[in-house]
C-alpha positions as CSV (number, residue, x, y, z in Angstrom):
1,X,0.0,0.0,0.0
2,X,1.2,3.3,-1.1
3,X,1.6,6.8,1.7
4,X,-0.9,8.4,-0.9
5,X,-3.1,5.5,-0.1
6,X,-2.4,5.4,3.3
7,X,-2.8,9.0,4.0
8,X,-6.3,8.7,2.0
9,X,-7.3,6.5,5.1
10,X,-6.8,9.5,7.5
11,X,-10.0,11.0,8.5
12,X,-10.4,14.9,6.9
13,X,-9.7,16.5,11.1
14,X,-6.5,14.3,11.1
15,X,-5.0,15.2,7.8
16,X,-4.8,18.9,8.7
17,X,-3.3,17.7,11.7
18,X,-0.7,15.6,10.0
19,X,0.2,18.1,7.5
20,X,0.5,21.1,10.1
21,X,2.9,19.1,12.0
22,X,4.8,18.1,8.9
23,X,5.1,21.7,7.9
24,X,6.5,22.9,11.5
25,X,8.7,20.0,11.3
26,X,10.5,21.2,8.3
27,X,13.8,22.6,9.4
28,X,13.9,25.4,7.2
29,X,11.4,28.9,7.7
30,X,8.4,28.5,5.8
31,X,5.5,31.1,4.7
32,X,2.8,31.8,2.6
33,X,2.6,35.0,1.4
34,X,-1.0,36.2,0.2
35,X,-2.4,39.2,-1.5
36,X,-0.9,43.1,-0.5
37,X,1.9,40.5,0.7
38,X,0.4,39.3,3.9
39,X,2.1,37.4,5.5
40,X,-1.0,34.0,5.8
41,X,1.1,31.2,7.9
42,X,4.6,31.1,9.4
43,X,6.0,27.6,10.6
44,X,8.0,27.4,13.4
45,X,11.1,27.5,12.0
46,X,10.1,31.1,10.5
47,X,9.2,31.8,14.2
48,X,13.0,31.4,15.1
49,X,14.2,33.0,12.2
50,X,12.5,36.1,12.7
51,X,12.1,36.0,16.2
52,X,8.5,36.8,16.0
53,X,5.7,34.4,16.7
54,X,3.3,32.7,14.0
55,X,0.5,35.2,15.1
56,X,2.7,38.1,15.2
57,X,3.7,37.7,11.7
58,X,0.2,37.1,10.3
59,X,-0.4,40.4,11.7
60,X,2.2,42.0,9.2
61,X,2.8,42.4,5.7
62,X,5.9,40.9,4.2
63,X,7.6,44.4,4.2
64,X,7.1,44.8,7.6
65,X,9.5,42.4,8.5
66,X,12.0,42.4,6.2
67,X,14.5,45.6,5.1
68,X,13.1,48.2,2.0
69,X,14.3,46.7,-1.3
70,X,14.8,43.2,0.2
71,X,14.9,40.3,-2.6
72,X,12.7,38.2,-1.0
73,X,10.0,40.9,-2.0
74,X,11.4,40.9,-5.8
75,X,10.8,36.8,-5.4
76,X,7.2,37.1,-4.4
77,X,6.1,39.5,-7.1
78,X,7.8,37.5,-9.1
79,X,5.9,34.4,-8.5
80,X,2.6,36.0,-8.4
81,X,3.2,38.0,-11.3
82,X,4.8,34.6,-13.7
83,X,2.9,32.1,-11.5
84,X,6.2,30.3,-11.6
85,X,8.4,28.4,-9.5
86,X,11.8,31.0,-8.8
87,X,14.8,29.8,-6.6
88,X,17.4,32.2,-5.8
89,X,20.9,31.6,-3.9
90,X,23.5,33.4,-1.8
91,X,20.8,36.4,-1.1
92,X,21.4,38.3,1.1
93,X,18.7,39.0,3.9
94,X,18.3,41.8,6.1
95,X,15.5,42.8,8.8
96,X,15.2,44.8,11.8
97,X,15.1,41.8,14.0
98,X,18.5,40.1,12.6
99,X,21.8,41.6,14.5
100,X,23.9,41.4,10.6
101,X,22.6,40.2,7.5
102,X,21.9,36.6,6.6
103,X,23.0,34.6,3.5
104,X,20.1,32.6,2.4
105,X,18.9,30.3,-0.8
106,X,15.3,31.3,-1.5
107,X,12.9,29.0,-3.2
108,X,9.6,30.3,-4.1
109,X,6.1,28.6,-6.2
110,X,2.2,29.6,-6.4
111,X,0.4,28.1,-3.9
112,X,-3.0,25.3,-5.4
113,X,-5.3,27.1,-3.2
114,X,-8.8,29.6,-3.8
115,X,-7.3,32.6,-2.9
116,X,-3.7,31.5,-4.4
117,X,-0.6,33.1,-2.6
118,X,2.9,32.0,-2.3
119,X,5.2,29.6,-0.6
120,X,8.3,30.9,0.3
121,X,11.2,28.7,1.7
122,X,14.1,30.5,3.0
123,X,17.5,28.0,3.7
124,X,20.5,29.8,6.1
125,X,23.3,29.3,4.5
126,X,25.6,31.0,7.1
127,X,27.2,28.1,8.0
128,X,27.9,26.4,5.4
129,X,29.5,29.1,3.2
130,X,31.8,29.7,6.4
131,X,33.0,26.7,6.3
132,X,33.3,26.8,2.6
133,X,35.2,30.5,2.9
134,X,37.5,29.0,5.3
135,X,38.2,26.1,3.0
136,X,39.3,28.6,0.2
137,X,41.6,30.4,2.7
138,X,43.2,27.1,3.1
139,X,43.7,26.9,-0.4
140,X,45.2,30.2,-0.2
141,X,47.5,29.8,2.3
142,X,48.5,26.5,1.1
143,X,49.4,28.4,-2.4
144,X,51.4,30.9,-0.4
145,X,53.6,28.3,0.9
146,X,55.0,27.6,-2.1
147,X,55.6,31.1,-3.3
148,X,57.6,31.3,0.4
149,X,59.8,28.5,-0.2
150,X,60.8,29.9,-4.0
151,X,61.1,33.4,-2.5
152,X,62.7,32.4,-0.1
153,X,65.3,30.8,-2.0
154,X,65.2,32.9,-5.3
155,X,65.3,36.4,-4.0
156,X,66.9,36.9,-0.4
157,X,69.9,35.1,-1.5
158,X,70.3,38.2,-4.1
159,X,69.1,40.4,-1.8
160,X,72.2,39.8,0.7
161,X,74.8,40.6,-2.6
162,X,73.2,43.9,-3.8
163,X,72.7,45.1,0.1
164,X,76.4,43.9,0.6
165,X,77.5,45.8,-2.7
166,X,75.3,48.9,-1.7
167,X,77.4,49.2,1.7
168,X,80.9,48.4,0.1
169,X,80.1,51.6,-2.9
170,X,78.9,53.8,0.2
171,X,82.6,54.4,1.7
172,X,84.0,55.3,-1.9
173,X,80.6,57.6,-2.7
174,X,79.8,61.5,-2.6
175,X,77.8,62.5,0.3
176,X,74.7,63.7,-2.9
177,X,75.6,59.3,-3.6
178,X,75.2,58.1,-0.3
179,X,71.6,58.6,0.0
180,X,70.9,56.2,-3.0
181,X,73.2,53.4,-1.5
182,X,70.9,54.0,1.7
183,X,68.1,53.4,0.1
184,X,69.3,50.1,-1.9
185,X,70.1,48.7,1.5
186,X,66.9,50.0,3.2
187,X,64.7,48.9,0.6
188,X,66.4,45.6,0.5
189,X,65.6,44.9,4.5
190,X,62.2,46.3,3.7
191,X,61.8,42.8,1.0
192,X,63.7,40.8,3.5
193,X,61.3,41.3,6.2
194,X,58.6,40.8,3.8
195,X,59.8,37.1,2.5
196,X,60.3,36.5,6.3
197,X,56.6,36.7,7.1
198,X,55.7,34.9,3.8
199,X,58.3,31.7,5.3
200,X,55.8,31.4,8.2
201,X,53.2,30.3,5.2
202,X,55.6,27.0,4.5
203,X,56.0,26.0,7.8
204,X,54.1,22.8,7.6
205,X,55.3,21.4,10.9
206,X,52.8,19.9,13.1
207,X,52.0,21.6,16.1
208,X,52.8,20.5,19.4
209,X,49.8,20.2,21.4
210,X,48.6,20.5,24.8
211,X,45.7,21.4,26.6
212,X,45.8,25.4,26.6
213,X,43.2,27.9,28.6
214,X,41.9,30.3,26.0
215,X,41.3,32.6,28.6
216,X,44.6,33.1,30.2
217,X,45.9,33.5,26.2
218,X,42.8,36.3,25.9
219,X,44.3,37.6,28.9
220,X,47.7,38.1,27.8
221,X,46.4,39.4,24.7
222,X,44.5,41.8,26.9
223,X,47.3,42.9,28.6
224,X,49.5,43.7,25.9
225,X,47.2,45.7,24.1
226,X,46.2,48.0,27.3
227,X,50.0,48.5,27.8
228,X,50.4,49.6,24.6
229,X,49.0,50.1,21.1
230,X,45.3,49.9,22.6
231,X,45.9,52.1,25.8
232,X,43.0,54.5,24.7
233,X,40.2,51.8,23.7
234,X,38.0,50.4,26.6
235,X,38.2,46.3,26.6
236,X,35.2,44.7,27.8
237,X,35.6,40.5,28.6
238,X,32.4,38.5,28.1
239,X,33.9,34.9,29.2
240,X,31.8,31.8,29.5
241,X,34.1,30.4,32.7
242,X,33.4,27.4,31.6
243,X,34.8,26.8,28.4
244,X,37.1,23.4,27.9
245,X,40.9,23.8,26.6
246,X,41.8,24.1,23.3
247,X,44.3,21.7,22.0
248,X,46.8,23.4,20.6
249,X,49.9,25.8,21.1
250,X,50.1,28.6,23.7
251,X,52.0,31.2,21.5
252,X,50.5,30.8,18.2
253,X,47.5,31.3,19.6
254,X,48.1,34.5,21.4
255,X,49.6,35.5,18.4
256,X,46.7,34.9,16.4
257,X,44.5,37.0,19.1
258,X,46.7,39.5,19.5
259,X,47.1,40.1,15.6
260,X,43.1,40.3,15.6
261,X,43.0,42.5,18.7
262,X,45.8,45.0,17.1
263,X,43.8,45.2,13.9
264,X,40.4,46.4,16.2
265,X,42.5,49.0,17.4
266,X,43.5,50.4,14.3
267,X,39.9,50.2,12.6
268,X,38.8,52.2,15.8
269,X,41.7,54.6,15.2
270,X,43.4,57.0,17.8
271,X,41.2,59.8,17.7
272,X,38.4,57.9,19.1
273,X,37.2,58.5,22.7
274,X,34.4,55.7,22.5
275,X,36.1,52.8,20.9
276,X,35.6,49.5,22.6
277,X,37.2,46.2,21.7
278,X,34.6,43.5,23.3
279,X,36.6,39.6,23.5
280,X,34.0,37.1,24.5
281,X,34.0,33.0,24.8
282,X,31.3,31.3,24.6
283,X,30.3,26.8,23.5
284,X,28.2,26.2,20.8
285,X,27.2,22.9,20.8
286,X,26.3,21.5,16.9
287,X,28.7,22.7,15.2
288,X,30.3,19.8,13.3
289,X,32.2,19.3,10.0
290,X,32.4,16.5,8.0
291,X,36.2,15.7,6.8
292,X,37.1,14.6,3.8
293,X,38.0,10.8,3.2
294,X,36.3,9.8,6.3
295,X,33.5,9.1,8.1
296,X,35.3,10.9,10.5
297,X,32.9,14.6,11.9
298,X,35.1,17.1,13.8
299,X,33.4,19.0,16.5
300,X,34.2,22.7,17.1
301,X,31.8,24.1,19.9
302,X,34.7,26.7,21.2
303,X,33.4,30.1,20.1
304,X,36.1,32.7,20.6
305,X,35.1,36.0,19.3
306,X,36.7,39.8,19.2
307,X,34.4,42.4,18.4
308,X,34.9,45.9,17.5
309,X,32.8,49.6,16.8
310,X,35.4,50.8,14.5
311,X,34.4,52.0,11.1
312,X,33.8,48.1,9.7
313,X,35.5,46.3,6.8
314,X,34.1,47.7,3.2
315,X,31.6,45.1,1.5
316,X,33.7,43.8,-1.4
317,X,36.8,43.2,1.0
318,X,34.9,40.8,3.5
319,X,35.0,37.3,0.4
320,X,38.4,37.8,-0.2
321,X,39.9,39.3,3.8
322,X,42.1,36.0,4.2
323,X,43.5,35.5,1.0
324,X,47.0,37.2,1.0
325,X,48.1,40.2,-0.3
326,X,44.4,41.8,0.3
327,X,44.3,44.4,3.0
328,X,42.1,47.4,4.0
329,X,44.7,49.6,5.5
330,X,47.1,51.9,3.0
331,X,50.5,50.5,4.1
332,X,49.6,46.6,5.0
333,X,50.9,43.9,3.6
334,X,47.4,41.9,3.3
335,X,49.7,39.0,5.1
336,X,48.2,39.2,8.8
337,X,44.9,38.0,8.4
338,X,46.5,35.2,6.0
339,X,48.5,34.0,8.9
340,X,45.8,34.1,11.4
341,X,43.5,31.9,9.1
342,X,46.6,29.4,8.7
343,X,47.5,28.9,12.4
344,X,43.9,28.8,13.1
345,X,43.2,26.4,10.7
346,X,46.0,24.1,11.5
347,X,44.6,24.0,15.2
348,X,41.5,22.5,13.2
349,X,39.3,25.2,13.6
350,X,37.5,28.1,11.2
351,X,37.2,31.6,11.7
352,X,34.7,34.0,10.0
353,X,33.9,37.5,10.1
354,X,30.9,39.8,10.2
355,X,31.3,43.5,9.6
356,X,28.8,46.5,9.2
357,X,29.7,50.1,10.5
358,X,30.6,50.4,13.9
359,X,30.0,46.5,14.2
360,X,33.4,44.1,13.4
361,X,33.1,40.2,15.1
362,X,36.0,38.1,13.8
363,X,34.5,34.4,15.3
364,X,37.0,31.7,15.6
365,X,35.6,28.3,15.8
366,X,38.1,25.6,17.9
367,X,37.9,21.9,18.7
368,X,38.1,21.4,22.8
369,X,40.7,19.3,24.0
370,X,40.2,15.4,24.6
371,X,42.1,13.0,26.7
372,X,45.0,12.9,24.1
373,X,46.0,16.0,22.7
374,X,49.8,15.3,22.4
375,X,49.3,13.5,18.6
376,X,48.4,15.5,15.9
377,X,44.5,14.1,15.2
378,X,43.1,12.5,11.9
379,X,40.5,14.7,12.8
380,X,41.9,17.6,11.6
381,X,39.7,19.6,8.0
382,X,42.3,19.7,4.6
């Protein structure tokens, strides 16, 4: 016997049952989207997307809820205009209820009914483009690597001749000369220091683990800031005293922290008398990825975060702010953030971030640390 058949069985009262209970147990938010754009039902999974109850949001109209100009609008008309089935993916969703704007896949189709309307499924897909993000940045920094071992070969071996040359013609030169052979050996430290930080890219060492407290590295991290380059910013701690270790190294950690920290600062600049650089913990269960020629799912409910209110990282920066050589400020390097994506992932974690004005949050993602964190895991995403 068939489900169609089956279900036929079901008295006419039980079916509406069944199907409203099917319909809230979707995972994804549902609604259907009437005339004016009413908003006619909202499952429960719309509930905690919009943080408004079902009732609540039969009481509005679709632009209510969502931003001026938002897609999901366009989608609607769309369908009720072309009585069509539309899907749309990586849109960008914004209402007055989220904190930052969500990446979603909408998927849209005319509803069999009298009155008609439309069914609107909305997917998050913050998640899982975060995860695919940090896998690019992988990709990046694995690419780097190589470009550090040729550099490192190819060009500071020359560089040691000409700076060696340039200080040998400075005894026999004019005083008018001199300045040129200062600026040979000045601009050839200046490329040497830059192939040094590209040679921490092709260090594929494993690291030596051990249970570490990522609030005693916060701490230090904290510390060094207040003493110095952050002296005028107010840092506020938001620490779930709770939290497991990390597995992982002490010092690569605080200087992935302490690289994030030092960028805060300068977004908020020095002529700020409000800035505030907010470090928080926090463990968020769920978040699991699958790696890749296993079975094998790696956990990573450490949540260390470092927020900021400086003036925010511009839109068409935020894809592409781990890949090297892409920076926001006039003089970086666009190495930093590389490097801090690297030693993150090689502790087997992801880090994101969201930016708006006067709203930064980079989000590290870690694995906590098990009875055996001496080995380097299998565990660990390539």
């Amino acid at each position: 016997m068939t489900l169609a058949t089956k279900t036929s069985e079901v008295p006419r009262g039980d079916k509406r049952i069944l199907c409203d209970a099917l319909v809230d147990a979707l995972p994804h938010p549902l609604l259907v989207i009437g005339k004016g754009l009413s908003i006619d039902y909202a499952n429960t999974a719309a509930e905690d997307f919009f943080q408004m109850s079902a009732g609540l949001l039969c009481r509005h109209s679709l632009p209510d809820v969502v931003a001026f100009g938002c897609p999901l609008i366009a989608l609607v008309e769309q369908v009720q205009r072309n009585g069509t089935t539309v899907n749309e993916y990586g849109v960008e969703l914004s209402s007055f209820r989220f904190e930052s704007t969500k990446l979603v896949d909408l998927y849209g189709g005319p509803v069999p009914a009298p009155n008609g309307g439309v069914m609107v499924m909305v997917q998050q897909r913050s998640m899982a483009q975060m995860i695919e993000r940090q896998l690019t940045h992988r990709g990046a920094a694995r690419s780097v690597s190589g470009l550090a071992a040729v550099l490192a070969h190819e060009i500071k071996n020359p560089l040691s001749g000409i700076r060696g040359a340039a200080q040998l013609l400075e005894g026999e030169c004019s005083e008018s000369d001199r300045t040129l052979t200062q600026l040979i050996c000045s601009e050839s430290d200046r490329i040497c220091k830059l192939v040094d930080r590209m040679e921490i890219f092709g260090d594929e060492r494993p690291i030596q683990r051990e249970p570490v407290n990522i609030h005693d590295v916060l701490d230090h991290v904290k510390h060094v800031a207040s003493s110095g380059f952050a002296r005028h910013i107010k840092i506020v701690e938001h620490y779930d005293p709770s939290l497991p270790p990390v597995p992982g190294s002490r010092d690569k950690l605080v200087q992935v922290f302490l690289n994030l920290v030092k960028n805060a600062a300068e977004a908020i600049g020095e002529s700020r008398t409000d800035g505030q650089i907010t470090l928080s913990t926090a463990f968020r269960p769920g978040v699991r990825l699958s790696v890749p020629g296993s079975q094998a799912r790696v956990g990573l409910p450490l949540e260390i975060a470092i927020e900021d209110n400086g003036s925010g990282v511009p839109a068409d920066l935020i894809q592409h702010l781990f890949d090297p050589f892409v920076s926001t400020k006039p003089s970086g390097t666009g190495l930093g953030l590389a490097l801090v994506a690297k030693i993150i992932g090689d502790h087997g974690g992801i880090i994101e971030c969201d930016s708006r004005p006067r709203c930064t949050v980079f989000r590290a993602l870690m694995p906590m640390a098990s009875g055996d964190t001496t080995a380097e895991p299998d565990e660990t995403v390539t």
